[in-house]
N, C-alpha and C positions, 0 to 999 in steps of 0.2 A: 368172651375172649377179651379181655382187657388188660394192660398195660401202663404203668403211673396212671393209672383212673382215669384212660379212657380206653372207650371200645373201639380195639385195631381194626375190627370188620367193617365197622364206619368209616374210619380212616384209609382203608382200601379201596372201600367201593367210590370212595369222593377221587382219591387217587385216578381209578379208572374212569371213571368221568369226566374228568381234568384230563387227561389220558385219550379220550377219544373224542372230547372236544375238541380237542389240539387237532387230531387227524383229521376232523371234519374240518374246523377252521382253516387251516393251513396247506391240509391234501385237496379240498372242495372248495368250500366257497372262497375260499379268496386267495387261489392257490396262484393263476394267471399272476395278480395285481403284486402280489406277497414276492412273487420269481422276479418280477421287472424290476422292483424296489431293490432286490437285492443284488440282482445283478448291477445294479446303478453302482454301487458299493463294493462293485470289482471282488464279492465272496466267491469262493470256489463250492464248489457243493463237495459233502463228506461223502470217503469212501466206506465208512464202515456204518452204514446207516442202522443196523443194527444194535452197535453200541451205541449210537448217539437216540437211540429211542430210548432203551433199557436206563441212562443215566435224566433221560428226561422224566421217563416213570419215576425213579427215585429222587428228583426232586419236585415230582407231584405230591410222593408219600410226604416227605418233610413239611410240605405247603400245606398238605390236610393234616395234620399231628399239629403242627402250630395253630392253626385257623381253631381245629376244636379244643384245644387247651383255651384259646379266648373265648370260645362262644361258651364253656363251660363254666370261666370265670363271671360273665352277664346273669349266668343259672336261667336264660333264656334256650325254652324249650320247642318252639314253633317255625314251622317254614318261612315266615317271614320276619321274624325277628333275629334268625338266624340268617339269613338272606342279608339282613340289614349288614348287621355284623359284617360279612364276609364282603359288601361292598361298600362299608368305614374302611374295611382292612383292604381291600382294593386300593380306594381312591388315595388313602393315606399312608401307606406301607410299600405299593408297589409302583404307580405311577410315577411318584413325583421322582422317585430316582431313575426311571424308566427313561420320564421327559427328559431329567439333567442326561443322562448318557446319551442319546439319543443329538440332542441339539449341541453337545462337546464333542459328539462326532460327525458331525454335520450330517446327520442323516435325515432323508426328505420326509416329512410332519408326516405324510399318507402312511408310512411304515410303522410311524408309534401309533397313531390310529389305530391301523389292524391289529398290532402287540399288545395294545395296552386295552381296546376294547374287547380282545381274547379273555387277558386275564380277569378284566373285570365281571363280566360272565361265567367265567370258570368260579371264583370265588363267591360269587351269588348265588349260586348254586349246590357249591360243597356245605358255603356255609349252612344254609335252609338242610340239606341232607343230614348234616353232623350236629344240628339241634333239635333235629328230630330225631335222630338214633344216638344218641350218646347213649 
C-alpha cells in the first residue's frame, strides 16, 4: 500500500504510536504535573474531547508522512539510523519553535519539558519504525 513512494501502512502505525504515546504520556505519567502546569495558564479544558483527539490523530499522520519522506531521502534503512533522523528532526524542526512559543507565552519551563520531551520520543521512535518499514 503505497502513496507518492511511500508505504501508508508505516505511516499509520507510527501515527498510532505517536497516538498512544500521547495518551500514555499525557493520560499516565504525567497527567497530575501536565493538569497543574496548565491550569497555571488559566486553560479551560475541551468539551468535545473527541474531536480534539481525532484532529490530534491527524496531525500524527502528517508528522509521520513527513518524518518518512526524510528518512527516505538519508536511504537510511535501520532502527537506529532512523531513530537518529526522527531525533535531528525532533531537536531541530520541533523544539526550538516549541521553546520560542512557549517562553513568548510565558509559560513555566516544566510544561515544554513534558511537550517537548513527548515529542522527542515520539519521533525516535516513528522515525526507527518508518526506516525500517518503508
Amino acid at each position: 500500500m503505497y502513496f507518492l513512494h511511500v508505504n501508508i501502512l508505516a505511516v499509520l502505525v507510527a501515527a498510532i504510536i505517536q497516538w498512544v504515546l500521547g495518551w500514555l504520556w499525557y493520560g499516565v505519567l504525567f497527567k497530575k504535573a501536565w493538569l497543574e502546569l496548565m491550569d497555571q495558564r488559566g486553560n479551560q479544558k475541551s468539551a468535545n474531547a473527541g474531536g480534539v483527539m481525532a484532529l490530534i490523530f491527524v496531525a500524527n499522520l502528517i508528522l509521520s508522512f513527513a518524518l518518512v519522506k526524510i528518512v527516505v531521502l538519508t536511504g537510511w534503512t535501520t532502527f537506529a539510523r532512523g531513530s537518529l533522523v526522527g531525533a535531528v528532526c525532533g531537536l531541530g524542526f520541533v523544539a526550538p519553535p516549541m521553546f520560542a512559543q512557549h517562553i513568548s507565552e510565558k509559560q513555566p519551563f516544566k510544561l515544554f519539558g513534558i511537550n517537548a520531551l513527548y515529542w522527542l520520543i515520539a519521533m525516535y521512535f516513528s522515525g526507527g519504525l518508518l526506516a525500517v518499514w518503508q
